[in-house]
N, C-alpha and C positions, 0 to 999 in steps of 0.2 A: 228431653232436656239435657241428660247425661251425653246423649249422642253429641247434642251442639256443641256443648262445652268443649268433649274431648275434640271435637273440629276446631274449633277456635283456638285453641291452645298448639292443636299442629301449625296450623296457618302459622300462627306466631314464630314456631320453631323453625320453620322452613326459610321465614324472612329474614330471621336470626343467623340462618346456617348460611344462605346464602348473602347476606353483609359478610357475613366474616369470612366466607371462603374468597370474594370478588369484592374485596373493600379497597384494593389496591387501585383496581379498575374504577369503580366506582368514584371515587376519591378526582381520580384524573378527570372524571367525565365532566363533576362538578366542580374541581376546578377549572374552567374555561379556561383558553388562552385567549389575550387580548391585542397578544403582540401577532403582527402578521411574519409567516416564512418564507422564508428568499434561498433562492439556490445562491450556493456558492458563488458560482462567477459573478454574480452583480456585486459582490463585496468589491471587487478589485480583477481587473483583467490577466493579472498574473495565474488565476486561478483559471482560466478556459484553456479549452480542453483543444489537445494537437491532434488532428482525425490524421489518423495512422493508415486506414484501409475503411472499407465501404460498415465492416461489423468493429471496429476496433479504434479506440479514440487512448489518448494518454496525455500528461503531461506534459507542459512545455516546461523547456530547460530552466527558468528562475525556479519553477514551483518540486527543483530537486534539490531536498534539504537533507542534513546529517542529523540523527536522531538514536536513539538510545532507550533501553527496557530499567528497569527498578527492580531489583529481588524484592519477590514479597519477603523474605524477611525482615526489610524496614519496617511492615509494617505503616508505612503514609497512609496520611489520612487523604479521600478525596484529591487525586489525579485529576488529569486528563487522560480521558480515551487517545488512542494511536491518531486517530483521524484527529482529532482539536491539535493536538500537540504539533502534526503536520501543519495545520492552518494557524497557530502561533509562528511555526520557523518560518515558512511562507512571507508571511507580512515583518517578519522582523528580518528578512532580507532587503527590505525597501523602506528602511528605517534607523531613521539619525538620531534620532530622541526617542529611548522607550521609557515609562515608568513600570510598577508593576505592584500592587497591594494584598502583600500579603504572599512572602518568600515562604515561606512551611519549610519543606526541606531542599528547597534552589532547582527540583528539578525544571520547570517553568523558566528560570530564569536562567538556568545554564545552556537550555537548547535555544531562548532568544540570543544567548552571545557566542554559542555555537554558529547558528547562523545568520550573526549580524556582520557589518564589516568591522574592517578595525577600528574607523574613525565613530561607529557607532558609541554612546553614553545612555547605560541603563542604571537606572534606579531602584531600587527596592526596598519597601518600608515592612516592618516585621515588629511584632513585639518583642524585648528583650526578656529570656526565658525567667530572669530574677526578678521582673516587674510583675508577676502574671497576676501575684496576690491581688494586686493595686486595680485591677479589671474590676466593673461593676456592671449585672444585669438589668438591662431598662426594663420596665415593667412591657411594655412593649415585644421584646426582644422574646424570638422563640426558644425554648428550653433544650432544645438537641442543638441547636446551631450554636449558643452560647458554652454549650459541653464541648462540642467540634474547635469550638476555636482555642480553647486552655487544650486541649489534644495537639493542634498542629502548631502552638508558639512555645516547642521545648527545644527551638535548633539556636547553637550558637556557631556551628560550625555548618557548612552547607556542601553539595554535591558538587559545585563548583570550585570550593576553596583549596586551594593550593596549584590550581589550574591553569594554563598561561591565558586563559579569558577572565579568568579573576580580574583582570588589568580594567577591565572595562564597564566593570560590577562596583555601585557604590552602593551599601547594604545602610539605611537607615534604622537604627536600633529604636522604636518610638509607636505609641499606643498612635494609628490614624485618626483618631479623635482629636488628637492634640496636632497632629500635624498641620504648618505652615504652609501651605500652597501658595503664597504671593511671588516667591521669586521660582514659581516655572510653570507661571501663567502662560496660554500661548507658546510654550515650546516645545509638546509631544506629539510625534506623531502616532507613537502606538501606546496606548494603556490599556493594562490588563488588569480588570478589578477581580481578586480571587482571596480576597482575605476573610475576615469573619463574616457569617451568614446569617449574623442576628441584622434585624431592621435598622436600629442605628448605627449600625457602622456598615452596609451597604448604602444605606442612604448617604451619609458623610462621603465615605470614599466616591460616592456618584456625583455627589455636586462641586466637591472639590476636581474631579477628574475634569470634568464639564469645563473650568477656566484653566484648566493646565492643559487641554488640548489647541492644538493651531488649526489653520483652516487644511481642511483634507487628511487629519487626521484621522483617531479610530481607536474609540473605545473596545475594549472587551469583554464581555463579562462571565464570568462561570458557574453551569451549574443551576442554567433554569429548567427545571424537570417537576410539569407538573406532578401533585400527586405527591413529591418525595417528602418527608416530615422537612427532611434538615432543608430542604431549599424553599419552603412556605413563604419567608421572608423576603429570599429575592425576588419572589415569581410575584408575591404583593406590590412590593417597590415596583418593582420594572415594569410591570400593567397598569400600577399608579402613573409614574413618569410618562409611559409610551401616548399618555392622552396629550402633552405637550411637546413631549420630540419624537423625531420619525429612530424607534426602536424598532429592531428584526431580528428575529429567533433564526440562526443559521441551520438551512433542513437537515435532518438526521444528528444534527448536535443539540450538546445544551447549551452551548455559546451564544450571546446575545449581542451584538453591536448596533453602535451609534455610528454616525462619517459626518463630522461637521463640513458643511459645505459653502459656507462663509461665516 
């Protein structure tokens, strides 16, 4: 009897040990993904590759963009990796209208007007750091993504500011919740949803994006990683949505896009 018990009690601790050593794992497994992946080059033909020699393939010339590193000592919350940040310049070289949800500290925004043209107009909506009080938790809303977002809305001043691409940068000071989407309906070609990670304000910022893009456009989103606490909410949403629009997880990234095609 003594014998079993002390079995039974290991079993437990063993199931125990092993949750928490491979809970990360775990986590990813049971979170499914729902969204299907796409290599790169079907986003957009700017991204297929220049075969160089019979072992050796590169880029073609549009897909060589200007780009830039961060000291950690900012401290930024949630970037983009080197490759996302490449396939942002990428498409904001073939783009007249960008919007962009959710400036944090402009580095996103200053590499789409790095490499836009001049005649390029990008927008950017951010909360104003003196409003942040005025933000409220939906009961819905996950508790790290709601932490994440009062973290990256304390910039008044950005990576870009004082810069001669400033010129092309208009910074909307305004919670996305409140913001007016009717007058640029139908006129982006590139949006980049990257702002709060709580459920309702990716959801908002998604359906508002949805009537400000034009035909042949291109959503973007960031930061679907299953498994990860803070991006729970968008990987819900965007598995939710992906049952009525054709959603795609870009391979090896956490970037997600849309491409309306009328």
């Amino acid at each position: 009897m003594v014998a079993n018990i002390i079995i039974f009690f290991s079993l437990i601790l063993n199931i125990f040990l092993i949750f928490y050593n491979y809970k990360k794992k775990i986590k990813i497994i049971l979170s499914s993904s729902k969204i299907k992946i796409k290599n790169l080059s079907e986003l957009n033909p700017v991204f297929e590759l220049k075969k160089i020699s019979e072992n050796l393939s590169g880029p073609n010339r549009e897909a060589i963009i200007k780009n830039f590193c961060i000291s950690s000592e900012n401290r930024i919350v949630g970037m983009t990796s080197d490759y996302e940040a490449w396939i942002i310049g990428c498409l904001s070289k073939i783009s007249k209208n960008i919007f962009e949800f959710g400036t944090c500290s402009g580095k996103t925004t200053y590499l789409m007007a790095l490499n836009s043209s001049d005649k390029t107009k990008i927008t950017t909506i951010t909360i104003n750091p003196r409003n942040i009080a005025e933000l409220d938790k939906k009961i819905i809303d996950n508790k790290i993504s709601y932490r994440n977002l009062i973290k990256e809305s304390v910039y008044e001043k950005f990576l870009f500011s004082g810069e001669i691409e400033e010129k092309k940068i208009k910074v909307i000071f305004q919670n996305s919740l409140d913001f007016n989407e009717v007058n640029y309906e139908n006129t982006m070609d590139l949006i980049f949803i990257d702002g709060g990670h709580t459920y309702s304000v990716v959801k908002n910022d998604s359906e508002k994006a949805f009537k400000m893009l034009k035909k042949n456009g291109i959503i973007l989103w960031h930061d679907y990683v299953l498994g990860k606490q803070s991006s729970k909410d968008i990987v819900k949403y965007l598995n939710e949505i992906s049952k009525k629009k054709k959603i795609f997880n870009i391979e090896n990234t956490s970037l997600c896009y849309f491409k309306k095609i009328n």
